[in-house]
C-alpha positions as CSV (number, residue, x, y, z in Angstrom):
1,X,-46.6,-13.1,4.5
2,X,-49.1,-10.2,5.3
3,X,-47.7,-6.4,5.3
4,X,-49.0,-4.2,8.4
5,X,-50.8,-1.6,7.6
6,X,-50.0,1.4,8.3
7,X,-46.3,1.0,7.7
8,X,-45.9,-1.7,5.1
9,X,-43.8,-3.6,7.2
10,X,-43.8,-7.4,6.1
11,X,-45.4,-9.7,8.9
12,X,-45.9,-13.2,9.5
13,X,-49.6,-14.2,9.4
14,X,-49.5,-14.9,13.2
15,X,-48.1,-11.5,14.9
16,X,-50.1,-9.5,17.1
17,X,-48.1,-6.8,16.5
18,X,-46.0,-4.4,14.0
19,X,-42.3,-4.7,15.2
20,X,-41.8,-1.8,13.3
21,X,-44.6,0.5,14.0
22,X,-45.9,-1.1,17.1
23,X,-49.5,-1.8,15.8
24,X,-51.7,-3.4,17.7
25,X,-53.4,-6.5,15.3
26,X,-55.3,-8.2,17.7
27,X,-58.5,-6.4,15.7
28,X,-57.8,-8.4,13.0
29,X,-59.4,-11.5,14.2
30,X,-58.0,-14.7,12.1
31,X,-60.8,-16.0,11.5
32,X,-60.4,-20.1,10.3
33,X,-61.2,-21.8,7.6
34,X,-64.4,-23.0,7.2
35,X,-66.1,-19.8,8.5
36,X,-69.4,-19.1,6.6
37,X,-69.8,-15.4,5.8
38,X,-72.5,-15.0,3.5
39,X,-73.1,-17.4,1.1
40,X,-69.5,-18.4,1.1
41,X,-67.0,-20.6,3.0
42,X,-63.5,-19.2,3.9
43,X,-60.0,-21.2,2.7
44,X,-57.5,-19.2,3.9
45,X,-56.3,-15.7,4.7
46,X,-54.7,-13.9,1.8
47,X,-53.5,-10.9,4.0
48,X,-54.5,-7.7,6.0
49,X,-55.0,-4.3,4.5
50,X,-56.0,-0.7,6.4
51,X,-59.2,-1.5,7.4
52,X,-60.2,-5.1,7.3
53,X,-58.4,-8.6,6.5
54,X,-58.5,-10.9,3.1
55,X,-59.7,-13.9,2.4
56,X,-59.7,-17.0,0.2
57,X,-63.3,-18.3,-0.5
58,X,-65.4,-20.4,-1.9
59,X,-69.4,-20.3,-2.6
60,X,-71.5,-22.7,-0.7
61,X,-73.6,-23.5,-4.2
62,X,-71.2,-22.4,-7.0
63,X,-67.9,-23.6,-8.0
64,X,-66.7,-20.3,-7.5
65,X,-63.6,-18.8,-5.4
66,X,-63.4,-14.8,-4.2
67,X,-61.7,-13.0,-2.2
68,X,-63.7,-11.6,0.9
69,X,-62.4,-8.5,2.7
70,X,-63.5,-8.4,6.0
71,X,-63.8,-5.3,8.2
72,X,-64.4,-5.8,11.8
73,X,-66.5,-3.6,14.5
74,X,-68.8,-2.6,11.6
75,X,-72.1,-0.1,12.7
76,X,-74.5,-1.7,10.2
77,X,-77.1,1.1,11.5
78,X,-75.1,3.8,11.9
79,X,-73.8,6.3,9.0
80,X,-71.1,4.6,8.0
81,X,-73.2,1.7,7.9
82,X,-75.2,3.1,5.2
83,X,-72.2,4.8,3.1
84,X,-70.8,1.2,2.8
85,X,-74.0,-0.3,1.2
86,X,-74.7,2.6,-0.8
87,X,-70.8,2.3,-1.9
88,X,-71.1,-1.1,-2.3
89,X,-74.1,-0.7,-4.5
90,X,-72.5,1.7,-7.0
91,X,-68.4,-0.6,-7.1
92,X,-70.4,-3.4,-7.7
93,X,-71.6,-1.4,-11.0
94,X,-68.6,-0.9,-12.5
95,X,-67.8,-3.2,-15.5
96,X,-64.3,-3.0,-17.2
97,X,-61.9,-6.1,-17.8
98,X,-59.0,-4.1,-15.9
99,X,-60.8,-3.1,-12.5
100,X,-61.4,-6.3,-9.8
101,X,-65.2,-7.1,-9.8
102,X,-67.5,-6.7,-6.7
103,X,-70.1,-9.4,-6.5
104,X,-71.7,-9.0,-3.3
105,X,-71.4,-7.4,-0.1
106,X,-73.5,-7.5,3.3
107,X,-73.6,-7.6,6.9
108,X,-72.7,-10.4,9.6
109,X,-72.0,-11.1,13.2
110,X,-70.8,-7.4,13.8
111,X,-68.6,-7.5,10.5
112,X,-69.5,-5.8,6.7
113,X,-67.8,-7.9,4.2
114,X,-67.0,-7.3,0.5
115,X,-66.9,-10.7,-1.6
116,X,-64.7,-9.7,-5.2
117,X,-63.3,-11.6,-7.9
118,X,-60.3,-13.2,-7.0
119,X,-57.0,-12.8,-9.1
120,X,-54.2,-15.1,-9.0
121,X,-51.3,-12.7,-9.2
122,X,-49.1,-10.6,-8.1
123,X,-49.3,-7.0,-6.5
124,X,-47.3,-4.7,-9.0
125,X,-45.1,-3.5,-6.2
126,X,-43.7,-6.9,-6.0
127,X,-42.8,-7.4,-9.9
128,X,-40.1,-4.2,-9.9
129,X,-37.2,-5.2,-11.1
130,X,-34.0,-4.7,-8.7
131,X,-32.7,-3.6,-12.4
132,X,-34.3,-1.7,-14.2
133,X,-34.2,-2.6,-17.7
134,X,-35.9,-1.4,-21.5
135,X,-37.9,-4.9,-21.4
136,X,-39.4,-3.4,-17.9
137,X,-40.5,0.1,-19.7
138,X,-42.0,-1.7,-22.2
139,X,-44.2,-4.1,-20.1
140,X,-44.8,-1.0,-17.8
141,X,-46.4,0.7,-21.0
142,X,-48.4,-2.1,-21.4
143,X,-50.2,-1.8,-18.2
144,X,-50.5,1.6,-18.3
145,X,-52.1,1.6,-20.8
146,X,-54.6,-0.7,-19.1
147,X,-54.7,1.2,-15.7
148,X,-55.6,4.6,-17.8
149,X,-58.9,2.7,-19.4
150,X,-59.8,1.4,-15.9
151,X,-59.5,4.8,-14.4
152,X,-61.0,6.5,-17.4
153,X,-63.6,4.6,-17.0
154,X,-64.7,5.1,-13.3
155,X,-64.4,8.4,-13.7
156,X,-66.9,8.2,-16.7
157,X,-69.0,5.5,-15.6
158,X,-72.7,6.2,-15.0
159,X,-74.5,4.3,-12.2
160,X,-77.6,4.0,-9.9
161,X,-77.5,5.6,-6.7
162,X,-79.2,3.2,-3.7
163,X,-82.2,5.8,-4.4
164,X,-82.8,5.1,-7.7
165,X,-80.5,8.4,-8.9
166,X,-78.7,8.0,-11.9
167,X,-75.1,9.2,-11.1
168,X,-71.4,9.6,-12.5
169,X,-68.2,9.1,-11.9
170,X,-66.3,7.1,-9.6
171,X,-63.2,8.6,-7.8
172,X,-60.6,5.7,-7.0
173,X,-58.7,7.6,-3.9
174,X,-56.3,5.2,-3.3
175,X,-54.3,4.2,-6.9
176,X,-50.8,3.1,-5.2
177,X,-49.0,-0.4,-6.9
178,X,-50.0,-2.3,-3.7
179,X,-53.8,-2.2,-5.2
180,X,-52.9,-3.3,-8.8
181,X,-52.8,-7.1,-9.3
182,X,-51.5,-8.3,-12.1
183,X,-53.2,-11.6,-13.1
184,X,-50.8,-14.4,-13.2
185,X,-52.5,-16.5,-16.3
186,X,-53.0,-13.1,-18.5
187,X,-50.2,-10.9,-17.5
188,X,-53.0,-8.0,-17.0
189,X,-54.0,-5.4,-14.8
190,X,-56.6,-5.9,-12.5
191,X,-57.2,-2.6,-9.9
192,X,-58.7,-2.6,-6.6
193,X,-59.5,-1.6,-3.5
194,X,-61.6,1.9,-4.6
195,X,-61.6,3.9,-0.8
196,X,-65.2,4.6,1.0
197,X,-64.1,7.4,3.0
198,X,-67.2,7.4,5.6
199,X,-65.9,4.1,6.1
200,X,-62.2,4.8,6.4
201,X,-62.8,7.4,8.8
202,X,-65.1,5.1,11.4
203,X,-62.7,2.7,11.3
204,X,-59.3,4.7,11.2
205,X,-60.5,6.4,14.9
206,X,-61.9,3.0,16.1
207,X,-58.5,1.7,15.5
208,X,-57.1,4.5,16.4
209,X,-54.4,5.2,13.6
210,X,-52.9,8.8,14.4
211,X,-52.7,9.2,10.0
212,X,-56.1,8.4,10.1
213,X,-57.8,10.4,12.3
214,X,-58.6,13.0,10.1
215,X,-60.1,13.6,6.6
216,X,-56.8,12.5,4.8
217,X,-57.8,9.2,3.7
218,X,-55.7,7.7,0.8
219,X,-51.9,6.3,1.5
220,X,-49.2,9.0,2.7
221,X,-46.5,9.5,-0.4
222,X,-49.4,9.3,-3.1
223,X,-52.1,11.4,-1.8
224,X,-52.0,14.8,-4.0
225,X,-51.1,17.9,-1.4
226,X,-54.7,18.8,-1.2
227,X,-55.9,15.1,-0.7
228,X,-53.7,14.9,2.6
229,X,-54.7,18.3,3.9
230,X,-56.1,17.6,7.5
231,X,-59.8,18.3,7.8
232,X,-60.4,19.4,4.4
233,X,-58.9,16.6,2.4
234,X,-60.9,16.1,-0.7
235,X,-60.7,13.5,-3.6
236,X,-61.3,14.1,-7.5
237,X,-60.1,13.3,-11.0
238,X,-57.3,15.3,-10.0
239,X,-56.0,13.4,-6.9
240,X,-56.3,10.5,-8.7
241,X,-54.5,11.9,-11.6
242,X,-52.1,13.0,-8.8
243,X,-51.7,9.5,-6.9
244,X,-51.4,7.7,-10.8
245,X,-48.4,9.8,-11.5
246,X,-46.7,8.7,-8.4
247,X,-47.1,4.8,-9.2
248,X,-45.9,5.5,-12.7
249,X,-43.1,6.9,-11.0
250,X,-42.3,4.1,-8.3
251,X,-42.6,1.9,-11.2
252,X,-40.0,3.1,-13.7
253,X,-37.7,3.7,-11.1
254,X,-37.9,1.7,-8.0
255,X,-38.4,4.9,-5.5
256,X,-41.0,6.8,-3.8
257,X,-40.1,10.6,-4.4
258,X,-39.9,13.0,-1.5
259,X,-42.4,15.9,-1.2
260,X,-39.1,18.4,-1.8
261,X,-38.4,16.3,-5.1
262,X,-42.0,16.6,-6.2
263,X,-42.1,20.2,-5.5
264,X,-38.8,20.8,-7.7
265,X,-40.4,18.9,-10.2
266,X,-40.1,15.0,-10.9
267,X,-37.8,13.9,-13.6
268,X,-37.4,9.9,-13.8
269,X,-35.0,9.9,-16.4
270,X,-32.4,11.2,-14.1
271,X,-32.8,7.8,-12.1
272,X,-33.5,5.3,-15.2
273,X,-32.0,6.4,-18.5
274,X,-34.6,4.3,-20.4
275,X,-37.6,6.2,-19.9
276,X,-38.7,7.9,-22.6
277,X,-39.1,11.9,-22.9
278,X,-42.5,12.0,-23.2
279,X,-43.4,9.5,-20.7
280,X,-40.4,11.8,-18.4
281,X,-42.5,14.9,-19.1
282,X,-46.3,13.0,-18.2
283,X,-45.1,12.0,-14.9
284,X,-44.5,15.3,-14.4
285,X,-47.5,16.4,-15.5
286,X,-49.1,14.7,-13.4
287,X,-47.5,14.9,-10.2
288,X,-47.7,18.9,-10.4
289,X,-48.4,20.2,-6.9
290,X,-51.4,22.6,-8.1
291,X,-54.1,20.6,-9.5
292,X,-55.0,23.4,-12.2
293,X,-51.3,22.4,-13.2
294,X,-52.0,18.9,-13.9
295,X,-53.4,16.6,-16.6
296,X,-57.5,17.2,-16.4
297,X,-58.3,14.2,-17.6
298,X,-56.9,10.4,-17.8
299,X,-58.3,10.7,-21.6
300,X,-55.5,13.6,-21.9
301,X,-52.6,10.8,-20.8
302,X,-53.8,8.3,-22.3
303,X,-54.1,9.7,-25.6
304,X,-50.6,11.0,-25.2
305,X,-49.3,7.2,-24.5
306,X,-51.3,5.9,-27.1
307,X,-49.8,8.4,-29.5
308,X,-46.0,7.7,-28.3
309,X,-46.2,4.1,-28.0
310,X,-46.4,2.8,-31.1
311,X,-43.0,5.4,-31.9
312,X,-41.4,2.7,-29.3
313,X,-38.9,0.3,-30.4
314,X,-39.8,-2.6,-28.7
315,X,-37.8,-5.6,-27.8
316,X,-38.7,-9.0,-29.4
317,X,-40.1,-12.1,-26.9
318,X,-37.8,-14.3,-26.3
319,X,-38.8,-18.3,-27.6
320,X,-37.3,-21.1,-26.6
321,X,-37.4,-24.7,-27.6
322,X,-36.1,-26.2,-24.6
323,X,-34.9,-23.5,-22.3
324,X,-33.2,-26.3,-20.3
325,X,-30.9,-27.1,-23.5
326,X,-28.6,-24.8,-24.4
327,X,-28.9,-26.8,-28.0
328,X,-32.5,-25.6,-28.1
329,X,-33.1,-23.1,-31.0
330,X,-33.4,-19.5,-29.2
331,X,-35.0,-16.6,-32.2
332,X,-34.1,-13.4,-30.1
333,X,-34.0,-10.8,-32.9
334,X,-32.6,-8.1,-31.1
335,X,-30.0,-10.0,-30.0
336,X,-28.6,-10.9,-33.8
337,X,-28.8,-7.6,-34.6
338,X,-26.8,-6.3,-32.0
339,X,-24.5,-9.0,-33.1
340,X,-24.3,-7.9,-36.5
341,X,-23.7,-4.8,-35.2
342,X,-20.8,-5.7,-33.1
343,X,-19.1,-7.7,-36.1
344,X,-19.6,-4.8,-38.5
345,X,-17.1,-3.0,-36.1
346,X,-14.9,-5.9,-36.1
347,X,-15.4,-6.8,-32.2
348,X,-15.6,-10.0,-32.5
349,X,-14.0,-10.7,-28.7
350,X,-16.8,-8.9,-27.4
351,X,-19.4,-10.8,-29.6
352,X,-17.8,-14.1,-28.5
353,X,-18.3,-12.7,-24.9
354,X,-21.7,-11.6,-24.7
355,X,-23.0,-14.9,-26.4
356,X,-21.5,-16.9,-23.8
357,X,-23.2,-14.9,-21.2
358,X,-26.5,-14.8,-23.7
359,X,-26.3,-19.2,-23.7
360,X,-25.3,-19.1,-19.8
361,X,-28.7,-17.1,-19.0
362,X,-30.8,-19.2,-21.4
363,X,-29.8,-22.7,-20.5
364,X,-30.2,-21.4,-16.3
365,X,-32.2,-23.7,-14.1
366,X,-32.8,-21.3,-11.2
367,X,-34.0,-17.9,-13.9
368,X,-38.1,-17.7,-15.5
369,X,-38.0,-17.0,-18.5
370,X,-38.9,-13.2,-17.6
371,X,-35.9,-12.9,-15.5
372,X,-34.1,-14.3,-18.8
373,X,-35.2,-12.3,-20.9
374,X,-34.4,-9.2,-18.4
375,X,-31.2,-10.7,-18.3
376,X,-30.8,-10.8,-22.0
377,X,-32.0,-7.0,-22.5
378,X,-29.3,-5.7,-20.4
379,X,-26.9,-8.0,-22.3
380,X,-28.4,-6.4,-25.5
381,X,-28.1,-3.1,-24.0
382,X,-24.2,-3.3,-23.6
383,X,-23.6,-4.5,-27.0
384,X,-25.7,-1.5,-28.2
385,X,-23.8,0.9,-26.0
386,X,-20.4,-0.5,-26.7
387,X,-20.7,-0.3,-30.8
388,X,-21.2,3.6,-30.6
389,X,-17.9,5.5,-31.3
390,X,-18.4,7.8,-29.1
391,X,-20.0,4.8,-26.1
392,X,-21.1,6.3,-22.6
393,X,-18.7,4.8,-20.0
394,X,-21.0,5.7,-17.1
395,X,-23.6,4.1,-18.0
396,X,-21.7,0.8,-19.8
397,X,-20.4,0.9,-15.9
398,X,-23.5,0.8,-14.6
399,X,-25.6,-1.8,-16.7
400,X,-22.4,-4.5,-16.1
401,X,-21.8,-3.9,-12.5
402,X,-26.1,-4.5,-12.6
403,X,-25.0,-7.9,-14.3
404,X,-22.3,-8.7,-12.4
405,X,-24.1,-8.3,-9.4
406,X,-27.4,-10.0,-10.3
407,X,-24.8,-12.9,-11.6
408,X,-23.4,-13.5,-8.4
409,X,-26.6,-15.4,-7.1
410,X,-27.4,-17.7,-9.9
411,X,-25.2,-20.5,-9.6
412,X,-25.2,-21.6,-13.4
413,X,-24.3,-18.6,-14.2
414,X,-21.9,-16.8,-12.4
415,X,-19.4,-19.2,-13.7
416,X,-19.7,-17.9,-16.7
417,X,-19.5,-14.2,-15.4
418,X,-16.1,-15.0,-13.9
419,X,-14.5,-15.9,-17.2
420,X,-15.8,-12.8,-18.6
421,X,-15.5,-10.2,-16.2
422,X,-12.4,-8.8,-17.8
423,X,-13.1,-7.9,-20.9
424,X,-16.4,-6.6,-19.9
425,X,-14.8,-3.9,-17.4
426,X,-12.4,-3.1,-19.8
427,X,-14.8,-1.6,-21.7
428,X,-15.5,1.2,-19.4
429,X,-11.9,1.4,-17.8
């Protein structure tokens, strides 16, 4: 399924056009497998993006697979022409394990193609949990920490101009979730898509996209105030800063702020009670609307995160023997002691309940084992609540309504949730 780009719409791989927007794709030529650009033989399309299509491929020499973005209606000898390769010349510099490589690049038949290391993955967007849960925050601080040393690093990196210039820094323009991938073997970050704006501009009138017919070039909701100013948009650190406090945003809370919420000021924990202060108080930082206002540096958040995360309690994996067995010996630490916890209060009705459900969502056929373990947090998460003396009804309400609802589609397990709806409620009512 490929997503139109300019409003994100989901389409299937053969539309001509955006039934939301109205797009026009034709420009997009699908172009079949077995086409040689370059030294390398397509497999398949992977998608379409603002300015060019994706592609599986594979090198005609090496055992080797890429991905190839292809942008069509390219001016090899015009100016744009010669920003791309002199773009192209400095991406393919940078060297960090969490930014996507660029191997080659060059001109054919009309087109200008990129040819990058190819990630098996997923787009960050697409892992956010429907529930947001602690196990989330944690993983989330995991790859920030990650994205921070990739962007640190292109904005410190030092490179050779196409002139033989020795330059710095790197300005990303574009940091949104849709252009992290998260590798599927590793469970790392992997960022991509770094904007050429020369190039953006061409082809945003050639296309003619109204939001791109100007200087603005980045994506609207995470371009900084002054990067989406028409004909005098600029990037730097800052936007970036800017556009990285946004994503952090999205991803600890499942929305894209409004400009009138980022004006009064964003405050995630009003939305997801499990971010932490500090990380409350970066985002924002970060997301001031003045860019003297904001972080100056990604060494200034990251050394913050650093700092805070190792303060974080964080929840044990979750191993399994045979996850298939309910007899299979589980070691989920926080769940004894929440347990423990419970029996020390003498609720032992509530400890027989939550086990049940723990056993149900461990022995599930149609659940990963990250959705289990998500599913097992929240679980923890109610036990924790419930043992306090002086427990918060709202939000016991809302993490077991989240269950309940999550419950209804997994067949092995809703069963279960039937039996122990009752009890469960009663502890808010």
């Amino acid at each position: 399924m490929d997503v139109c780009p300019r409003c994100n719409a989901p389409l299937p791989q053969t539309a001509n056009f955006c039934n939301i927007c109205g797009l026009k794709l034709a420009f997009f030529q699908n172009l079949k497998p077995g086409t040689s650009i370059g030294n390398y033989i397509l497999v398949r399309r992977l998608g379409i993006g603002g300015i060019g299509a994706v592609y599986l491929a594979r090198h005609k020499l090496l055992n080797q697979l890429v991905a190839i973005k292809v942008h069509d209606f390219f001016p090899e000898d015009e100016d744009v022409g010669r920003d791309f390769r002199r773009a192209s010349n400095y991406l393919s510099q940078l060297d960090h394990p969490h930014i996507v490589h660029l191997y080659d690049y060059g001109f054919q038949s009309g087109r200008a193609y990129q040819a990058m290391e190819y990630i098996d993955g997923s787009m960050l967007n697409d892992l956010i949990p429907d529930q947001q849960t602690r196990s989330w925050i944690d993983r989330c601080l995991q790859y920030f920490t990650q994205l921070f040393s990739a962007i640190r690093y292109a904005h410190n990196c030092q490179y050779y101009d196409m002139d033989g210039t020795f330059k710095r820094t790197i300005i990303h323009g574009d940091i949104k979730p849709r252009n992290i991938f998260i590798s599927r073997s590793s469970d790392t970050v992997k960022l991509t898509d770094f904007m050429i704006p020369d190039v953006q501009a061409f082809l945003g009138k050639s296309f003619h996209w109204p939001e791109h017919a100007t200087e603005a070039f980045g994506t609207p909701g995470y371009m900084s105030p002054e990067q989406a100013r028409p004909g005098k948009g600029r990037v730097s650190q800052q936007t970036d800063i800017y556009s990285l406090g946004i994503t952090m945003y999205v991803l600890v809370t499942g929305y894209l702020p409004g400009f009138f919420e980022i004006a009064q000021g964003l405050n995630p924990r009003k939305i997801n009670p499990h971010v932490p202060h500090w990380l409350d108080s970066m985002i924002a930082k970060a997301t001031q609307i003045e860019p003297a206002d904001r972080f100056q540096s990604v060494a200034e958040m990251e050394s913050i995160l650093l700092a805070n995360q190792n303060q974080e309690r964080t929840y044990m994996n979750i191993n399994v023997g045979n996850i298939s067995n309910v007899s299979g010996q589980l070691f989920i630490g926080q769940f004894n002691t929440v347990v423990a916890n419970l029996n020390g209060h003498n609720q032992t009705q509530l400890v027989e309940v939550l086990k049940a459900l723990k056993e149900a969502v461990m022995a599930s056929q149609f659940l990963s084992i990250d959705k289990k373990q998500e599913q097992v947090d929240i679980i923890n998460q109610i036990g924790q609540e419930a043992a306090k003396p002086d427990r918060n009804k709202t939000l016991l309400k809302m993490l077991i309504d989240g269950l309940m609802t999550a419950s209804k589609v997994i067949p092995d397990v809703a069963n279960v949730m039937v039996k122990v709806a009752f009890p469960l409620t009663k502890l808010y009512n």
